[in-house]
C-alpha positions in Angstrom: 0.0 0.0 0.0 2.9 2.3 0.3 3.9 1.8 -2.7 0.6 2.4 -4.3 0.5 5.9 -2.6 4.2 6.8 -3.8 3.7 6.0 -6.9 -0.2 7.3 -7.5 1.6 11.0 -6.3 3.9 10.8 -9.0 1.3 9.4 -11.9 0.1 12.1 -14.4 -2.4 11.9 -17.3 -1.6 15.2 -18.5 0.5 13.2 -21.1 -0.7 10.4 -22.6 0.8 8.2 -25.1 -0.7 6.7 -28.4 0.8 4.1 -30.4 -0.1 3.8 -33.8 -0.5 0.1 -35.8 2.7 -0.7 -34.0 3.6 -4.6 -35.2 6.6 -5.4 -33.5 5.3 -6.1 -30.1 8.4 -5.9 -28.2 9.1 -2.3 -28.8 5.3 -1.4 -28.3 5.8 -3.4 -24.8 9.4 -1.4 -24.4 7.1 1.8 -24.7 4.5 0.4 -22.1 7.7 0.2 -19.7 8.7 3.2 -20.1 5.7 5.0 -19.7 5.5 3.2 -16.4 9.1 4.1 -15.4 8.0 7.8 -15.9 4.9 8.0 -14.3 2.5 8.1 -18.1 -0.7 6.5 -17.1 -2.6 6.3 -20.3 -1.4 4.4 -23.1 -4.1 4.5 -26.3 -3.2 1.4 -28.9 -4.6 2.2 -32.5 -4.9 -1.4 -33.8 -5.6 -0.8 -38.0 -3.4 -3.6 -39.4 -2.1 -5.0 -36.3 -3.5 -6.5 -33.0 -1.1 -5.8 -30.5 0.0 -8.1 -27.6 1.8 -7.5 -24.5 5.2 -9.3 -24.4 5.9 -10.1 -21.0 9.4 -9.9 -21.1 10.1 -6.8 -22.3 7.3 -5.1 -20.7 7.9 -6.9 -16.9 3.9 -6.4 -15.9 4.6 -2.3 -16.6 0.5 -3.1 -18.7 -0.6 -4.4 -14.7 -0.6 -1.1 -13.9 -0.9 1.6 -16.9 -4.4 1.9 -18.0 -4.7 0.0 -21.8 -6.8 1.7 -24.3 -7.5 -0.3 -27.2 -9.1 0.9 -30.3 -10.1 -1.7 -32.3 -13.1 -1.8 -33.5 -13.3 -0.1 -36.5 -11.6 -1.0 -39.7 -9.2 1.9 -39.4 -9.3 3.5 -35.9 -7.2 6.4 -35.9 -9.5 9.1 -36.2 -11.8 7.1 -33.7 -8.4 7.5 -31.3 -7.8 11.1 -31.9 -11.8 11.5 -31.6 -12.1 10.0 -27.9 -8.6 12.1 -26.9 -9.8 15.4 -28.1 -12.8 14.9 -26.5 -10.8 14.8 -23.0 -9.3 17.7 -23.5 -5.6 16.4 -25.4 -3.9 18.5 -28.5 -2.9 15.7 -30.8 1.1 15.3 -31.0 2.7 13.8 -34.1 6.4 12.5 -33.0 7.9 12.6 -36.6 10.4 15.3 -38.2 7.2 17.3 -40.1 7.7 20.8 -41.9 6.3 22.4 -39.1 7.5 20.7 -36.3 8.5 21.7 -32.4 12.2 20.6 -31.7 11.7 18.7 -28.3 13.4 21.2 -26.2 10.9 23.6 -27.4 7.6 21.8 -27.0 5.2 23.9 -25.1 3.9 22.0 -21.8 1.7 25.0 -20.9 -0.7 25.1 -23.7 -2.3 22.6 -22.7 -2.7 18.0 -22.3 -0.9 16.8 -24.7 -1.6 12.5 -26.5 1.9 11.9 -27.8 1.6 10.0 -31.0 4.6 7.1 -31.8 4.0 4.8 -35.4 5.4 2.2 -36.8 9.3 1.4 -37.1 9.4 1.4 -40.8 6.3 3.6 -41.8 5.8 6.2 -39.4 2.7 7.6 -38.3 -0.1 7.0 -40.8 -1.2 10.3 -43.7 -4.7 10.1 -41.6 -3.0 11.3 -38.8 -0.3 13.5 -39.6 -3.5 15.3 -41.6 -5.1 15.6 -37.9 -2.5 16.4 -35.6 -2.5 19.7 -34.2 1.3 19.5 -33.6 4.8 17.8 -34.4 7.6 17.0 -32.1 10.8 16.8 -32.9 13.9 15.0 -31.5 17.1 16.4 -32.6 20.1 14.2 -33.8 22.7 15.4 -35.7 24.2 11.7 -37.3 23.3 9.9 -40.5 20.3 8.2 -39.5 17.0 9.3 -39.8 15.1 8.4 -36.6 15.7 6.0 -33.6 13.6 3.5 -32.9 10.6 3.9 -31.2 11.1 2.5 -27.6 14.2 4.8 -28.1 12.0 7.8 -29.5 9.2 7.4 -26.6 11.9 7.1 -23.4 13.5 10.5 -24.7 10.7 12.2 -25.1 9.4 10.8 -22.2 12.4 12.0 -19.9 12.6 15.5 -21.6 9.1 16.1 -20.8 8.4 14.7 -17.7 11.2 16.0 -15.8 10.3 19.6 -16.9 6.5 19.4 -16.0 7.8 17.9 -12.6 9.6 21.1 -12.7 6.5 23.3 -13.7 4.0 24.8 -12.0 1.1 22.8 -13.9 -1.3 20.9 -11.9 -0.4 18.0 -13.8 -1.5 15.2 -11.4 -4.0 13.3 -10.7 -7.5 14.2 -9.2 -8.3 12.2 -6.0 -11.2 10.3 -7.9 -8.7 8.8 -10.1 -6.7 7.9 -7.4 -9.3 6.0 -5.6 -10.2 4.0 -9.0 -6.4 3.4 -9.6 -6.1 2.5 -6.2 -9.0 0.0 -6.5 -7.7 -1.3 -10.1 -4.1 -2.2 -8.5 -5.0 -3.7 -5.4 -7.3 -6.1 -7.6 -4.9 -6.9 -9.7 -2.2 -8.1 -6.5 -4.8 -10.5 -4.4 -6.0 -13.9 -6.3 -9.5 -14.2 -6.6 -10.1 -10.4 -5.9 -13.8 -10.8 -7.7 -14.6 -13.6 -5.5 -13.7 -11.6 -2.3 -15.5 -8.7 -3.5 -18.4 -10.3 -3.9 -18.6 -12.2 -0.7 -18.1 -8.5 0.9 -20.7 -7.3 -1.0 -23.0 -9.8 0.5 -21.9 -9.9 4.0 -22.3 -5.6 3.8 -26.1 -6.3 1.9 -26.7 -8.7 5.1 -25.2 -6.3 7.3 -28.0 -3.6 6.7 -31.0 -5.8 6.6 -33.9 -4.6 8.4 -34.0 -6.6 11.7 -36.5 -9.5 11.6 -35.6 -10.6 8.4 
C-alpha cells in the first residue's frame, strides 16, 4: 500500500501516449515500460493492421498497472483515437520530423494535455494522422540516421518532458477520484481471486444492513 500511494503522487495523465499500428510487439511493450518508469498512465493502442499483444518480457507487468486503451473496433481507428482524446481535452502530437515541427526542447507543456503520437518502425505515423495532428515534435540528432527507434523515441521524449512538467507549476496530477479507481484497479490486480472476495463483501455488507426480523 505504500507503494501504491508513492507511486499514484507521481502518476500524471496530463501526457498520454498513443501508439499507432505498432507490429513489433516488443518495442510497443518497451514503450508500455517506459511510460511506467516515468509515471504516463494512459497508453491509447490504435490497432488498424495490427492486433497488438503484450510481451511479457520486455514489458515486466509495466500493462498491470498503466491503464490499456485499445481501439479496435473499426476497420481503421485512428480518427476514432484522436476523436475520444480530443474529446478529453488532449492537442494531438505527431512525433515525426514534419515541416512544421516543435524541436523537443521547445515543445510547449503550458498550452495545454498533450496524447503523444509514436507509429510504426518502418512507416511512421499513418497520412490520416499527420493530416489531424495539431502538432509535431521533434527529437534532434545530428548523425546519418533518420530516426531512432521507437522504444528509443518514446523514453526521450518521455524523460525530456516529464522531468520539466515535474519542474513546472502545472497541476499536472491526478484528481483524487482517479486515485481511488487506480487504487481500487491495482490492489485487484495483486490479491488472487479479488472478484470472488468482493463479492462475498458485498453480500456480508447487503446482510449487514437488513432490516431486523428478516
Amino acid at each position: 500500500m505504500d507503494t501504491f500511494e508513492r507511486v499514484l503522487a507521481n502518476r500524471t495523465r496530463y501526457l498520454a501516449v498513443a501508439l499507432e499500428n505498432v507490429f513489433q510487439g516488443h518495442n510497443a511493450s518497451a514503450v508500455l515500460r517506459s511510460m511506467d518508469c516515468f509515471g504516463i498512465q494512459d497508453a491509447h493502442i490504435i490497432e488498424n493492421e495490427y492486433e497488438y499483444r503484450v510481451n511479457p518480457d520486455v514489458a515486466l507487468g509495466a500493462s498491470k498497472w498503466l491503464s490499456l486503451i485499445r481501439h479496435n473496433r473499426l476497420a481503421h481507428n485512428t480518427l476514432a483515437a484522436v476523436s475520444a482524446l480530443r474529446m478529453r481535452g488532449y492537442r494531438i502530437v505527431a512525433t515525426t520530423p514534419h515541416s512544421r515541427d516543435v524541436s523537443l526542447p521547445d515543445f510547449n507543456l503550458y498550452a495545454g494535455k498533450s496524447a503523444l503520437f509514436f507509429g510504426t518502425e518502418l512507416e511512421g505515423l499513418s497520412d490520416v494522422l499527420m493530416d489531424n495532428a495539431d502538432e509535431f515534435l521533434r527529437i534532434p540528432m545530428y548523425g546519418f540516421t533518420e530516426s531512432f527507434n521507437i522504444s528509443v523515441s518514446a523514453a526521450l521524449v518521455f524523460y525530456e518532458l516529464v522531468h520539466r512538467l515535474r519542474a513546472s507549476e502545472i497541476n499536472w496530477g491526478l484528481a483524487e477520484e482517479e486515485k481511488q479507481d487506480l487504487r481500487l484497479q491495482w490492489l485487484k490486480q495483486s490479491v488472487r481471486h479479488s472478484d470472488l472476495l468482493i463479492s462475498r463483501f458485498m453480500k456480508e455488507k447487503a446482510r449487514s444492513v437488513e432490516p431486523a426480523g428478516k
